[in-house]
PyMOL Python script that loads the backbone (N, CA, C, O; Angstrom):
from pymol import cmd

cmd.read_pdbstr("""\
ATOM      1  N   UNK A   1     -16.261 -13.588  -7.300  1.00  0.00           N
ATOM      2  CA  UNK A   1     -15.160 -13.651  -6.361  1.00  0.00           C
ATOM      3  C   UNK A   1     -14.915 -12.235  -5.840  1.00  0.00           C
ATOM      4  O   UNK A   1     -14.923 -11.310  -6.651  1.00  0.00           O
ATOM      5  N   UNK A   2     -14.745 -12.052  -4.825  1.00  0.00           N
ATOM      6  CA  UNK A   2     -14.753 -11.057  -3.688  1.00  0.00           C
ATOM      7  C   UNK A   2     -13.258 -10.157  -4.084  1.00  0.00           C
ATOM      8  O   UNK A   2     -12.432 -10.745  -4.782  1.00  0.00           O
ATOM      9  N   UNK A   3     -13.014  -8.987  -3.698  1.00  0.00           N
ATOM     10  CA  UNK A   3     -11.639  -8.381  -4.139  1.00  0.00           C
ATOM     11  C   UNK A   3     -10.694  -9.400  -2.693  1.00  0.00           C
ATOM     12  O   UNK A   3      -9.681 -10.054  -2.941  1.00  0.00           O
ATOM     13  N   UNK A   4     -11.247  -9.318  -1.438  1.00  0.00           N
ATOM     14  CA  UNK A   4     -10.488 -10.086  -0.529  1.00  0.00           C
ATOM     15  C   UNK A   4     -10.191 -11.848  -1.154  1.00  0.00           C
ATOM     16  O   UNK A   4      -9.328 -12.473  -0.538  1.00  0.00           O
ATOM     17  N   UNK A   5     -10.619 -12.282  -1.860  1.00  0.00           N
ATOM     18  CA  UNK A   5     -10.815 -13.527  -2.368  1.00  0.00           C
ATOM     19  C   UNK A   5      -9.756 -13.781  -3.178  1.00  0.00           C
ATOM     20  O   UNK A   5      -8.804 -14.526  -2.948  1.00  0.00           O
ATOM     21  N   UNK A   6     -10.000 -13.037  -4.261  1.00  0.00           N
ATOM     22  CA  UNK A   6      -8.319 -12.481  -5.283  1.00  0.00           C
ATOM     23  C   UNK A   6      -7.459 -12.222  -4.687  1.00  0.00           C
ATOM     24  O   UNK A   6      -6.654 -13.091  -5.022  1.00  0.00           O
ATOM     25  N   UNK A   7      -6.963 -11.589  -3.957  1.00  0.00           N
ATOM     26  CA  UNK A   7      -5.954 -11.279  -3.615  1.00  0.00           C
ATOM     27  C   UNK A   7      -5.019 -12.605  -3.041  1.00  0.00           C
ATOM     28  O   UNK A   7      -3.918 -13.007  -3.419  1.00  0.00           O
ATOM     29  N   UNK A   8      -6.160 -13.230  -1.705  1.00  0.00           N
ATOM     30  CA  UNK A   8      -5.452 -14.427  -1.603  1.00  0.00           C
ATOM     31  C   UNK A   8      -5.307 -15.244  -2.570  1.00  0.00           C
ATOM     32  O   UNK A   8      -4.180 -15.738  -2.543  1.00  0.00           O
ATOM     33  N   UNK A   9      -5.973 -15.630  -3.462  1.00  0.00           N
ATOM     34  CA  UNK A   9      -5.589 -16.257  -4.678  1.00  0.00           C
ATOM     35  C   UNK A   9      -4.491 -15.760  -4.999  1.00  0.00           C
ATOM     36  O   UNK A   9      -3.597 -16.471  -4.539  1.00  0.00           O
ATOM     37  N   UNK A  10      -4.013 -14.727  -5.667  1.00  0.00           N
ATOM     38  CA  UNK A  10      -3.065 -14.216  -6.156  1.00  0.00           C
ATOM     39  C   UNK A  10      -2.091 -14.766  -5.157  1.00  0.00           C
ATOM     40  O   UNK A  10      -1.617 -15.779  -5.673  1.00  0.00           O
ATOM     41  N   UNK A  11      -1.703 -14.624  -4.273  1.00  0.00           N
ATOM     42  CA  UNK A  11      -0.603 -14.534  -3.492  1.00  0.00           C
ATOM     43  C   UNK A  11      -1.015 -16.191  -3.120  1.00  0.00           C
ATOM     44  O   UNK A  11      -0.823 -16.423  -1.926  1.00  0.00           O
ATOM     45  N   UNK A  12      -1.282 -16.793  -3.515  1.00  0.00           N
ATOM     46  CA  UNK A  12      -1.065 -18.166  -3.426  1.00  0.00           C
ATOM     47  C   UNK A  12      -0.448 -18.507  -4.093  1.00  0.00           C
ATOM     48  O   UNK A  12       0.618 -19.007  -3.733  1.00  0.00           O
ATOM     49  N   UNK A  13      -0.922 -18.384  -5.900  1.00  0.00           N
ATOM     50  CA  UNK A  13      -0.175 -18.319  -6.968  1.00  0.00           C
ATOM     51  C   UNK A  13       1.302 -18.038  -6.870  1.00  0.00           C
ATOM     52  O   UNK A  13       2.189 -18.861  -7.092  1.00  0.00           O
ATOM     53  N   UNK A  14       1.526 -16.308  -6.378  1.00  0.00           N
ATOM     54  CA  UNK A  14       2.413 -16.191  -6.149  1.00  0.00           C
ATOM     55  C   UNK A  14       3.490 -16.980  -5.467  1.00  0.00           C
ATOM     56  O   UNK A  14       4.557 -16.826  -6.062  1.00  0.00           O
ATOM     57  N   UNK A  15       3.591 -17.818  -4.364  1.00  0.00           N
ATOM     58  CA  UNK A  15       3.696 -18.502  -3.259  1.00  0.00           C
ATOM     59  C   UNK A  15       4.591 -19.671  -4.192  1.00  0.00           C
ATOM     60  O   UNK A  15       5.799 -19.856  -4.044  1.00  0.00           O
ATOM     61  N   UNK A  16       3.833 -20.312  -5.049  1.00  0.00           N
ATOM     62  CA  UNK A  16       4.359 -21.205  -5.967  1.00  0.00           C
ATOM     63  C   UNK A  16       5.158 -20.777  -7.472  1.00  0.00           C
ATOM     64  O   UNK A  16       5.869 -21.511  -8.158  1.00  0.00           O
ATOM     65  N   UNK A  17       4.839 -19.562  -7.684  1.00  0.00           N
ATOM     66  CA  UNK A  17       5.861 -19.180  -8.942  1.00  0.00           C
ATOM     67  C   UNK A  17       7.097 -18.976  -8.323  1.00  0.00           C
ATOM     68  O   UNK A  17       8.069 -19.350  -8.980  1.00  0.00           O
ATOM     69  N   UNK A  18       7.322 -18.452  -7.172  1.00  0.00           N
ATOM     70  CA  UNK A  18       8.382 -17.628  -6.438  1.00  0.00           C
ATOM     71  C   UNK A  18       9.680 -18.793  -6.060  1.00  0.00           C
ATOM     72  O   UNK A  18      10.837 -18.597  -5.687  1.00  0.00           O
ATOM     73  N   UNK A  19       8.963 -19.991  -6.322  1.00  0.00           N
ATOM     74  CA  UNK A  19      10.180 -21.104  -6.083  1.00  0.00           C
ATOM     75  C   UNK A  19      10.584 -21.106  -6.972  1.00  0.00           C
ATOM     76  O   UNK A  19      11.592 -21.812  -6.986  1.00  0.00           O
ATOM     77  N   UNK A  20      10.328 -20.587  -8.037  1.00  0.00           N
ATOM     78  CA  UNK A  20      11.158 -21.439  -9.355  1.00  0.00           C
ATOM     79  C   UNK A  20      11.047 -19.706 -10.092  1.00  0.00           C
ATOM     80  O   UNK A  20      10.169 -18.845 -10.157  1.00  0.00           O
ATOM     81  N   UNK A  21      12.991 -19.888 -10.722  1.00  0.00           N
ATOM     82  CA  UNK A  21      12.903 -18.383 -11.548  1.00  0.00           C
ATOM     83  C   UNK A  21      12.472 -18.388 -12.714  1.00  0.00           C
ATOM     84  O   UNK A  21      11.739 -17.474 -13.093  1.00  0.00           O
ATOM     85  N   UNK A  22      12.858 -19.491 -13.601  1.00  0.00           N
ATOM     86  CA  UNK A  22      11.639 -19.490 -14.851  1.00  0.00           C
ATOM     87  C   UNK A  22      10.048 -19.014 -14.621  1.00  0.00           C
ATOM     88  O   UNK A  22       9.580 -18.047 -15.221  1.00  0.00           O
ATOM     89  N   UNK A  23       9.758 -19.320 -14.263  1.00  0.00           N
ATOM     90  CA  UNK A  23       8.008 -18.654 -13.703  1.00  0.00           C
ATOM     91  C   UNK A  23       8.085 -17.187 -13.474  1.00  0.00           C
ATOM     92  O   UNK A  23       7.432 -16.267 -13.965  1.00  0.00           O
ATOM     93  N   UNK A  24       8.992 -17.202 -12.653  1.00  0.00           N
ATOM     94  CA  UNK A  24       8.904 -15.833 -12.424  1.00  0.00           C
ATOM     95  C   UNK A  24       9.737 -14.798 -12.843  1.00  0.00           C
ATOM     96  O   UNK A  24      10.136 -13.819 -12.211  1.00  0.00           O
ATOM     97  N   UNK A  25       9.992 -15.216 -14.233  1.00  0.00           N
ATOM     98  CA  UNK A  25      10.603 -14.546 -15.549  1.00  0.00           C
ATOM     99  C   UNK A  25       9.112 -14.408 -16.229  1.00  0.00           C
ATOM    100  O   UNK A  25       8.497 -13.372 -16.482  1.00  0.00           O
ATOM    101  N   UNK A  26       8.831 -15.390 -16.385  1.00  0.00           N
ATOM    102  CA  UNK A  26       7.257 -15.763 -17.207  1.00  0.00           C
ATOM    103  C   UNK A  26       6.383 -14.885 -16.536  1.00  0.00           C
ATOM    104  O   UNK A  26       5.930 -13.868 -17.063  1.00  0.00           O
ATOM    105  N   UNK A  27       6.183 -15.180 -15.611  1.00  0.00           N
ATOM    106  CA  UNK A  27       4.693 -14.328 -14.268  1.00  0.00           C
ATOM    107  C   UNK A  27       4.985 -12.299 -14.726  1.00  0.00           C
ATOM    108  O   UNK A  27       4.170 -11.413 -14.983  1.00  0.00           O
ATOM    109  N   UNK A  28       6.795 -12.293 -14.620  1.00  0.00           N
ATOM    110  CA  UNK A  28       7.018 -10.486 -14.330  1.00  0.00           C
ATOM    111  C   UNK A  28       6.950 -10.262 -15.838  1.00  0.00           C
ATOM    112  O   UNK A  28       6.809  -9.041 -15.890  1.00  0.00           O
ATOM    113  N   UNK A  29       6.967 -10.724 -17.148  1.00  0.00           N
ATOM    114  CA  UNK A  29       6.808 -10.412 -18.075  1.00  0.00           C
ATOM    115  C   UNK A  29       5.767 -10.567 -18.568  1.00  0.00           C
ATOM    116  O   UNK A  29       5.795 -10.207 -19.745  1.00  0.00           O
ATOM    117  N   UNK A  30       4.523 -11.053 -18.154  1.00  0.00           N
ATOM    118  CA  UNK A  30       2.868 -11.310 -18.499  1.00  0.00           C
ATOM    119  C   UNK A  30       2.093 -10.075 -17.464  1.00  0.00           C
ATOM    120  O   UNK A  30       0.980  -9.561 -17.569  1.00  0.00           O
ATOM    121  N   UNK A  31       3.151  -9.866 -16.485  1.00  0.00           N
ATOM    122  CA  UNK A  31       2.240  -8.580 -15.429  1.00  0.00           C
ATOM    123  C   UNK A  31       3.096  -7.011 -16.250  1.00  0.00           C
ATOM    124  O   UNK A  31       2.931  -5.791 -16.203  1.00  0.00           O
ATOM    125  N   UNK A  32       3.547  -7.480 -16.588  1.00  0.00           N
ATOM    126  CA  UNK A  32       4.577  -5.801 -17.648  1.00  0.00           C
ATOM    127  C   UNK A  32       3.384  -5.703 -18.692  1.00  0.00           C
ATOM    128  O   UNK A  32       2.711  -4.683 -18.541  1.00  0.00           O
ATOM    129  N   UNK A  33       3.020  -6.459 -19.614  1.00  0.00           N
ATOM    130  CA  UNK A  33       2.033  -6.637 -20.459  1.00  0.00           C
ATOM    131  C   UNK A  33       0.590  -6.098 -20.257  1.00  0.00           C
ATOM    132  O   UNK A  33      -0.054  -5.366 -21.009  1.00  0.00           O
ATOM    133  N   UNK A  34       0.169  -6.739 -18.834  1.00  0.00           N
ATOM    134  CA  UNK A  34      -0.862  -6.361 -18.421  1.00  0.00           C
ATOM    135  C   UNK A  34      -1.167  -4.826 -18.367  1.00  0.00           C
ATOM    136  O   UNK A  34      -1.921  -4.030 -18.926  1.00  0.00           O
ATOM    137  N   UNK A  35      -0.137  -4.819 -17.349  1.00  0.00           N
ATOM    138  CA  UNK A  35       0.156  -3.195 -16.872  1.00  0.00           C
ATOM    139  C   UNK A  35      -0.094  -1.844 -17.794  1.00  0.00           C
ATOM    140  O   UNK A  35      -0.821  -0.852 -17.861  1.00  0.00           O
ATOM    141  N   UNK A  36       1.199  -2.603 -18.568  1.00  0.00           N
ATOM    142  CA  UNK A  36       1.236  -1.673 -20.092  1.00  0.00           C
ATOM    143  C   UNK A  36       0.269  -1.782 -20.682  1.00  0.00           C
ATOM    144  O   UNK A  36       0.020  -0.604 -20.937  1.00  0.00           O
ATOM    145  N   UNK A  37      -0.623  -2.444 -21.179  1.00  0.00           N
ATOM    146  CA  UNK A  37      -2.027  -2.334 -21.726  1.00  0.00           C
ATOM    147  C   UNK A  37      -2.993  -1.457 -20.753  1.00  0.00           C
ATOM    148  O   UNK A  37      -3.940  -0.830 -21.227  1.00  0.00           O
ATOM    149  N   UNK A  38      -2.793  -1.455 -19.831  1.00  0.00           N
ATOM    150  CA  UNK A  38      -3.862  -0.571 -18.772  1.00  0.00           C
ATOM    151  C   UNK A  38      -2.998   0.821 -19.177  1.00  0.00           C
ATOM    152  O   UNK A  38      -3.700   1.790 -19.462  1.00  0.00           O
ATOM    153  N   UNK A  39      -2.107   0.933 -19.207  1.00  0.00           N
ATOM    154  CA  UNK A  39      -1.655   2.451 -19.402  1.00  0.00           C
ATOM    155  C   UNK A  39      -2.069   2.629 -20.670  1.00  0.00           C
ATOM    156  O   UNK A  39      -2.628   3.724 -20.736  1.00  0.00           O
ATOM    157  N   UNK A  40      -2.061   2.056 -21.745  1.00  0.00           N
ATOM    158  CA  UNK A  40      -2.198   2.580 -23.020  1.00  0.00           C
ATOM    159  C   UNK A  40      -3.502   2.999 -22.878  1.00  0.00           C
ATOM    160  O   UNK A  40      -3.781   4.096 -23.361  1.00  0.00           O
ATOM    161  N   UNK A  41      -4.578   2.206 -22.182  1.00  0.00           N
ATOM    162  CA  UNK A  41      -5.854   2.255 -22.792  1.00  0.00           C
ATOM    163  C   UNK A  41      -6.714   3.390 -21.828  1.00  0.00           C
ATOM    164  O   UNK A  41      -7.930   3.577 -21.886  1.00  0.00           O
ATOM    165  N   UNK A  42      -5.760   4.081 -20.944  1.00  0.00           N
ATOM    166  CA  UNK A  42      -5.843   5.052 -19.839  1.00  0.00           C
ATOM    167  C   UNK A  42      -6.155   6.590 -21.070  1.00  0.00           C
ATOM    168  O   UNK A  42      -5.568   7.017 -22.064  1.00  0.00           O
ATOM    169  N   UNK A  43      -7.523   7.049 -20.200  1.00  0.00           N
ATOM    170  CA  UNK A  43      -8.038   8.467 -21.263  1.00  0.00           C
ATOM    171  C   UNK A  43      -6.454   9.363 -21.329  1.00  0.00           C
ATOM    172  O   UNK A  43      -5.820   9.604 -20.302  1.00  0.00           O
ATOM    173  N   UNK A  44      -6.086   9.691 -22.421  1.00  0.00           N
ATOM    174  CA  UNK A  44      -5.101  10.632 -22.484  1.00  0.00           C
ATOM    175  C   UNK A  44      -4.970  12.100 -21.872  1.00  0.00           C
ATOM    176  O   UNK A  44      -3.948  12.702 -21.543  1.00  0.00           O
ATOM    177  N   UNK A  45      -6.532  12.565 -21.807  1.00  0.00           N
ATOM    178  CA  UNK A  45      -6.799  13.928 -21.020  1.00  0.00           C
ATOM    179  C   UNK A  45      -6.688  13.499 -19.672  1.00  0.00           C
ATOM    180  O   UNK A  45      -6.994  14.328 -18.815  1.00  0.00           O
ATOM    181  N   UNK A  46      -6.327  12.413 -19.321  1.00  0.00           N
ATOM    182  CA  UNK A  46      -6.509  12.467 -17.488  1.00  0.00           C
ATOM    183  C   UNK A  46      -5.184  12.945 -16.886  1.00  0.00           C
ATOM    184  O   UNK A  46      -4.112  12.621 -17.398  1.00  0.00           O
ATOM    185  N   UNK A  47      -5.244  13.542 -16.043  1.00  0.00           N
ATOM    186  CA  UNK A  47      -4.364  14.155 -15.363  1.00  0.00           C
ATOM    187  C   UNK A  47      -4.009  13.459 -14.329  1.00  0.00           C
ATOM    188  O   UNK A  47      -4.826  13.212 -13.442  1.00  0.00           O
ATOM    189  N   UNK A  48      -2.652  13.003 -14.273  1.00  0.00           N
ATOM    190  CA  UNK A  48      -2.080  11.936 -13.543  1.00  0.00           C
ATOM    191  C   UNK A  48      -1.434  12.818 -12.045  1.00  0.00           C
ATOM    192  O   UNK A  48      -0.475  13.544 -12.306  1.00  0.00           O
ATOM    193  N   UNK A  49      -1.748  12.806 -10.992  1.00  0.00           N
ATOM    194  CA  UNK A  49      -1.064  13.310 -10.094  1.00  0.00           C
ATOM    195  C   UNK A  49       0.209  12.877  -9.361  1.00  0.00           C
ATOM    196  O   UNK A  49       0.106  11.999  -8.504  1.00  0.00           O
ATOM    197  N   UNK A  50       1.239  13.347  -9.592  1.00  0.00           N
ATOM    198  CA  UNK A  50       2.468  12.823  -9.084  1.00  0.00           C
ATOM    199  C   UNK A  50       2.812  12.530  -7.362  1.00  0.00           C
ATOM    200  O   UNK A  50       3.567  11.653  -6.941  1.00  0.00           O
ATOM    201  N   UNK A  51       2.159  13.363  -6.663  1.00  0.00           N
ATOM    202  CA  UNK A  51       2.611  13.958  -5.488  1.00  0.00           C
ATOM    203  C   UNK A  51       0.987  13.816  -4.763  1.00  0.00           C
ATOM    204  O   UNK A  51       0.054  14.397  -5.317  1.00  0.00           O
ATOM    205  N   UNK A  52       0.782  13.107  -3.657  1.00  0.00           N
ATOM    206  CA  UNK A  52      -0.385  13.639  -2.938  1.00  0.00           C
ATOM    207  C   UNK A  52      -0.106  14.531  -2.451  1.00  0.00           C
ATOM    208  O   UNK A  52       1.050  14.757  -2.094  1.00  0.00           O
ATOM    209  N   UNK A  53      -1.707  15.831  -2.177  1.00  0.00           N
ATOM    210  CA  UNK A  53      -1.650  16.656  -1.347  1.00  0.00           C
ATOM    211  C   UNK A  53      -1.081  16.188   0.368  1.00  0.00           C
ATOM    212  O   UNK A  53      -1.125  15.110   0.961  1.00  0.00           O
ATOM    213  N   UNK A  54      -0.604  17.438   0.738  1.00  0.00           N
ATOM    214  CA  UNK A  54      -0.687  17.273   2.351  1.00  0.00           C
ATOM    215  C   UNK A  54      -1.554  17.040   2.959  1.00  0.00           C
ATOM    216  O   UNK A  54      -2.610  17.618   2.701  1.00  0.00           O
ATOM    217  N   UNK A  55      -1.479  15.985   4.153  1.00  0.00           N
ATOM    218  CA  UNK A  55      -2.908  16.397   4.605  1.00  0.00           C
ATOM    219  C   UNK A  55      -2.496  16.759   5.796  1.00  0.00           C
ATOM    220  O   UNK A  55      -1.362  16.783   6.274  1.00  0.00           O
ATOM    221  N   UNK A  56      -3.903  17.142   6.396  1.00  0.00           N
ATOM    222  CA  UNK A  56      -3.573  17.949   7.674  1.00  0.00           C
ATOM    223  C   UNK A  56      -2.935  17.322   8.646  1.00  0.00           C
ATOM    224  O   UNK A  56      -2.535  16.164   8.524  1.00  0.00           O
ATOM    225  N   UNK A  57      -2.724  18.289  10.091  1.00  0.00           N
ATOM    226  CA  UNK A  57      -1.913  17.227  10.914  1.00  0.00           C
ATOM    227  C   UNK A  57      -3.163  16.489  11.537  1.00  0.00           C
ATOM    228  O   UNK A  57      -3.130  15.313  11.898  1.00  0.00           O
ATOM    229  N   UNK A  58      -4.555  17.522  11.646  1.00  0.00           N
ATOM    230  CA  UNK A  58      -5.258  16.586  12.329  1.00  0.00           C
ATOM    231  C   UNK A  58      -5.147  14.873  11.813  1.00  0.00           C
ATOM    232  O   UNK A  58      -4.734  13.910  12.459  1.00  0.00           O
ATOM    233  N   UNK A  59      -5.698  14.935  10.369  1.00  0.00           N
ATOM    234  CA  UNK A  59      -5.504  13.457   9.516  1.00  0.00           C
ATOM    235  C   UNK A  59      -4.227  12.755   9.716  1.00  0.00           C
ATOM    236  O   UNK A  59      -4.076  11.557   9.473  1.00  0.00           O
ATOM    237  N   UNK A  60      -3.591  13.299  10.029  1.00  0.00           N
ATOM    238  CA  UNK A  60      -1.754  12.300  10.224  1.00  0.00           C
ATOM    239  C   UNK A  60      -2.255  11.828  11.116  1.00  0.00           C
ATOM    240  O   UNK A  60      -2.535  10.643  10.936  1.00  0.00           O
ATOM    241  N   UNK A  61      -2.624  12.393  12.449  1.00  0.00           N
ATOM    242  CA  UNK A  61      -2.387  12.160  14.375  1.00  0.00           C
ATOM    243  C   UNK A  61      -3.233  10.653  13.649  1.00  0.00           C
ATOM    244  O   UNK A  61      -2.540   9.666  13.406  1.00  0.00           O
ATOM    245  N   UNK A  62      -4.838  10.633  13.343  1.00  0.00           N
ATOM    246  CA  UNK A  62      -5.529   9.898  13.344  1.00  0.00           C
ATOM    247  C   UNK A  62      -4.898   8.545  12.318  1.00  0.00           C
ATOM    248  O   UNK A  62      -5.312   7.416  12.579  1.00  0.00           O
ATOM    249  N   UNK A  63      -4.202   8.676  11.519  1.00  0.00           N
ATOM    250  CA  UNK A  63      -3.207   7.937  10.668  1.00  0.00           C
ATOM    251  C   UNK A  63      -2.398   7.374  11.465  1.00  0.00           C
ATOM    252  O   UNK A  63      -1.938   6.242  11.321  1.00  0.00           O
ATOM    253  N   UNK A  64      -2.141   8.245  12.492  1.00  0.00           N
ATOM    254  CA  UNK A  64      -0.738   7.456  12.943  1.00  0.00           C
ATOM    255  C   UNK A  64       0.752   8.054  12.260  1.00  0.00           C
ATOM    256  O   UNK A  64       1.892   7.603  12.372  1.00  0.00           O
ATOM    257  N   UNK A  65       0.257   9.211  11.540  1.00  0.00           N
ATOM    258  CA  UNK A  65       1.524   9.591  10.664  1.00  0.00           C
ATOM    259  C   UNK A  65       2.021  10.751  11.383  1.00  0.00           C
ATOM    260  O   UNK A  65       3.134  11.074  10.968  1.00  0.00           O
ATOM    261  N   UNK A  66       1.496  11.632  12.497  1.00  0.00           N
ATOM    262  CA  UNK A  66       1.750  13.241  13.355  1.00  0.00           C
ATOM    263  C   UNK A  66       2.745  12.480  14.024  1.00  0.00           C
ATOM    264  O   UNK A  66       2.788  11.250  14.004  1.00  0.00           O
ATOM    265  N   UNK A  67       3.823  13.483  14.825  1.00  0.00           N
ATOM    266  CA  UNK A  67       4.356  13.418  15.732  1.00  0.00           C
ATOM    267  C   UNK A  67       3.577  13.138  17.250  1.00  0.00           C
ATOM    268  O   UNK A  67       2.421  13.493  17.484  1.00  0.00           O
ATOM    269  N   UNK A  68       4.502  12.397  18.257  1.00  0.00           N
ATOM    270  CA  UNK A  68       3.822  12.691  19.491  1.00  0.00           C
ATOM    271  C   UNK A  68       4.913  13.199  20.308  1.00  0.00           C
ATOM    272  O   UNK A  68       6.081  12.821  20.391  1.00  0.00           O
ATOM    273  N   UNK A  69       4.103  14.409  21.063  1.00  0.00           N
ATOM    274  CA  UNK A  69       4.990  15.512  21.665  1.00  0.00           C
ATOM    275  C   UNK A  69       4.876  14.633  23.162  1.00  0.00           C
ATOM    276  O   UNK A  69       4.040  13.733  23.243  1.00  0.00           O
ATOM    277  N   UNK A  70       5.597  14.895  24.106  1.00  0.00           N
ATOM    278  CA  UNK A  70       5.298  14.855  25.471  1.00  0.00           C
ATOM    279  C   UNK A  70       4.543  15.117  26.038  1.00  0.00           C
ATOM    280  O   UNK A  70       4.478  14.602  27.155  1.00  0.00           O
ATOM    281  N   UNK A  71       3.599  15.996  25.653  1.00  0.00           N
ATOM    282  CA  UNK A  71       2.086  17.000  26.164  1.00  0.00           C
ATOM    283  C   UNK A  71       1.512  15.532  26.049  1.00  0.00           C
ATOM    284  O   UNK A  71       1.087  14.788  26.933  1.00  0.00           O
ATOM    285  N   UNK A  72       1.655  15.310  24.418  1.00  0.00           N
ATOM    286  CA  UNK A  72       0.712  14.124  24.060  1.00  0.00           C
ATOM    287  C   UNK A  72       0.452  12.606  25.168  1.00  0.00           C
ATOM    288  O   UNK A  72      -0.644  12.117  25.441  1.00  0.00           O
ATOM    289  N   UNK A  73       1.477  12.236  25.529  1.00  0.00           N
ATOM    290  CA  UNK A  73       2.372  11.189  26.349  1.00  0.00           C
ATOM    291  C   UNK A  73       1.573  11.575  27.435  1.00  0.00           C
ATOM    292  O   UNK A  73       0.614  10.820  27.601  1.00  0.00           O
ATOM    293  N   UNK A  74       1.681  12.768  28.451  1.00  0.00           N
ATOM    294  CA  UNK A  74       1.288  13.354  29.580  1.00  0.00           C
ATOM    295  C   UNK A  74      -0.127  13.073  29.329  1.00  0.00           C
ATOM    296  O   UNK A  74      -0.577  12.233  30.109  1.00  0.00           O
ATOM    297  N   UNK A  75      -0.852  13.466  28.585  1.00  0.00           N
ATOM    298  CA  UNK A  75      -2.157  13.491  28.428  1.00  0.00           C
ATOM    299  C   UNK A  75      -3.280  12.770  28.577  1.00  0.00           C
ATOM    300  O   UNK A  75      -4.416  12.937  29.021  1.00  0.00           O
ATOM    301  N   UNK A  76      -2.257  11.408  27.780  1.00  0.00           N
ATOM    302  CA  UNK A  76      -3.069  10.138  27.237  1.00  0.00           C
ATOM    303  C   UNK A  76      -2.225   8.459  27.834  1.00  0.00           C
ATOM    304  O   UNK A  76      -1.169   7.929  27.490  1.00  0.00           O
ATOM    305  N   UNK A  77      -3.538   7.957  29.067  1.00  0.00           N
ATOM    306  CA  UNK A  77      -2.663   7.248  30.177  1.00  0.00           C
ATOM    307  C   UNK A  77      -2.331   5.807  28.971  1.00  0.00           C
ATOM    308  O   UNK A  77      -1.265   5.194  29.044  1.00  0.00           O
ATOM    309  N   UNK A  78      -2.957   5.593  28.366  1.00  0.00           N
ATOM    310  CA  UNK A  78      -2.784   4.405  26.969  1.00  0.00           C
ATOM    311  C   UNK A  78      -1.355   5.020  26.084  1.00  0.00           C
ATOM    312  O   UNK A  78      -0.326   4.463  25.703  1.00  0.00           O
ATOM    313  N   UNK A  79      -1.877   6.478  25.978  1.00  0.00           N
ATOM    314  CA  UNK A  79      -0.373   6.046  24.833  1.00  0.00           C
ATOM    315  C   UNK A  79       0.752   6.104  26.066  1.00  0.00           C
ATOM    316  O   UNK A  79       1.766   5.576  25.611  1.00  0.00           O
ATOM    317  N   UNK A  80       0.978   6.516  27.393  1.00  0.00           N
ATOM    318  CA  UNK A  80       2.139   6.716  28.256  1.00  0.00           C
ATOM    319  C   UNK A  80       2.293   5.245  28.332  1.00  0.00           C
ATOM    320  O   UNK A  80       3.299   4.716  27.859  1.00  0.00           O
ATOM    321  N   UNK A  81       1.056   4.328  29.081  1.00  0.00           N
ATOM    322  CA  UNK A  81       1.590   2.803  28.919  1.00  0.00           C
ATOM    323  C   UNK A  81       1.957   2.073  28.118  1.00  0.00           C
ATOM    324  O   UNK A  81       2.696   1.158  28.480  1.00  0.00           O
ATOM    325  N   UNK A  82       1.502   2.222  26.425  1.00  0.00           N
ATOM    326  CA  UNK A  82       2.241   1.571  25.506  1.00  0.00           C
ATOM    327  C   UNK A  82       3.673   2.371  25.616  1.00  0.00           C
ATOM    328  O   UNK A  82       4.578   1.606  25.950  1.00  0.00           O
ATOM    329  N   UNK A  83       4.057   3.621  25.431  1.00  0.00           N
ATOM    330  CA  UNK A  83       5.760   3.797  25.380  1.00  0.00           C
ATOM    331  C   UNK A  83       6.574   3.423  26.204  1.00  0.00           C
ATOM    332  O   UNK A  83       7.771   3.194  26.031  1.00  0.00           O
ATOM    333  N   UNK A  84       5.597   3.299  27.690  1.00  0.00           N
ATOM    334  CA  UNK A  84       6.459   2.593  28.749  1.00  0.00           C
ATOM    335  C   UNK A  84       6.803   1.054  28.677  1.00  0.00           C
ATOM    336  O   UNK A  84       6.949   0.402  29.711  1.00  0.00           O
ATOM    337  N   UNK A  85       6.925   0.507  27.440  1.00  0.00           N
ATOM    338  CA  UNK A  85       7.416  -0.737  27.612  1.00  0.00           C
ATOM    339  C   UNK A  85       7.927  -0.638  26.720  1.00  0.00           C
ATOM    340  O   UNK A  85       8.630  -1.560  26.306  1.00  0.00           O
TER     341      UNK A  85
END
""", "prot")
cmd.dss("prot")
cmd.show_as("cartoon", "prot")
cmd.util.cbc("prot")
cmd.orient("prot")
């Protein structure tokens, strides 16, 4: 089974525990379990990073995460027509 395959599975599952709160007392206390076993069994020397680095602005613009200046707008006749609506 495909990782795209699981997932919809999962969230099918999900779909049907989510009606009823018994289940999903049952479902959030069998995924705490899970979880917590993946942390325990996690190498102790690994160094957990709290914070991603920055990334550049080039990588934001292309993200979608940079600002757009007016230069930008002026520049580019696609992004002026998407803001114009």
């Amino acid at each position: 089974m495909t990782t795209m395959q699981m997932n919809a599975e999962l969230f099918r599952e999900l779909s049907v525990i989510a009606e009823d709160e018994d289940m999903m007392a049952k479902a959030l206390r069998a995924l705490r379990r899970i979880t917590s076993a993946h942390k325990k069994a996690m190498p102790k020397d690994l160094e957990v990073v709290e914070n991603e680095p920055e990334l550049p602005e080039s990588f934001k613009r292309i993200r979608g995460m940079g600002e757009i200046t007016q230069e930008d707008i002026d520049n580019d006749e696609r992004l002026a027509y998407i803001l114009s609506k």
